[in-house]
N, C-alpha and C positions, 0 to 999 in steps of 0.2 A: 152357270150351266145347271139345268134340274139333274136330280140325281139319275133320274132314269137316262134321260140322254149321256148322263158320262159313263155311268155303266156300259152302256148298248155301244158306246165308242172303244171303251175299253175292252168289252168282248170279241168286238170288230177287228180290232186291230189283232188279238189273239191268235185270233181265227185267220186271221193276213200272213201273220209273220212266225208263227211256234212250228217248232219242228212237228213233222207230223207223227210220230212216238208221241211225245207228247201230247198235243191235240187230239191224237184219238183217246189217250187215258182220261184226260181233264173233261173231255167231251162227251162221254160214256158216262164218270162220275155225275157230273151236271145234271145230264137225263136221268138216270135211275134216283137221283135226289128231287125231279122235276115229279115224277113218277111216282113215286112213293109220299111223296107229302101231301098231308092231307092238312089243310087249311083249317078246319074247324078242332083237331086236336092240339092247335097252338093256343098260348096264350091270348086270350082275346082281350080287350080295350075293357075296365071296370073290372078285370076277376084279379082277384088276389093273387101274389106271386108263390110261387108252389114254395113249403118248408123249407126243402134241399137249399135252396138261395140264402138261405140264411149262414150255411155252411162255406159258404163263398168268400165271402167277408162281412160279418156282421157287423152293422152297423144300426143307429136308431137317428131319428132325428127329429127333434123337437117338434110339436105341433104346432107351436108359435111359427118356426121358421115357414112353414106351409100352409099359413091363411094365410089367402087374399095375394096368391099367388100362382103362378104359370110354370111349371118347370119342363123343363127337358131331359133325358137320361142320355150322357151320349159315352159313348164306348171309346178308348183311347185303348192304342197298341201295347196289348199283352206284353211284349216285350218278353224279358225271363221268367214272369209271372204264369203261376198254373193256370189263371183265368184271366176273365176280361178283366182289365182295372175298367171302374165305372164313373164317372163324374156328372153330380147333379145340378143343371146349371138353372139358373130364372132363364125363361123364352125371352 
């Protein structure tokens, strides 16, 4: 299933079955997040990752390992962890 479609199901269903206390909180946050974000102050595709990230968990990784290669960044459950753990995978 494409991501958007499982999002838009999983919204759906939210929206089906959550108490409504809840649904109007999560629903309000959402919008004012919808609202407020401005598209062009995010990181964009080609620009460097801002300093702070390095404070995250610094790590380096060989230039060798990154010619002539595809990678992926994919994000795994925080878990107890203060941030995202990150995992870089080949496409």
């Amino acid at each position: 299933m494409a991501q958007h479609a499982e999002l838009s199901a999983i919204l759906e269903n939210f929206e089906k079955n959550a108490p409504e206390p809840v649904l109007s909180v999560i629903t309000k946050a959402r919008n004012d997040f919808i609202e407020s974000f401005d598209p062009k102050a995010a990181i964009q595709v080609g620009e460097t990752l801002p300093k702070w990230m390095d404070t995250i968990h610094p790590f380096k990784v060989p230039v060798e390992w990154m010619e002539g290669q595809n990678y992926r960044v994919r994000v795994l459950d925080a878990g107890a962890a203060p941030g995202p753990r990150l995992r870089l995978q080949t496409a």
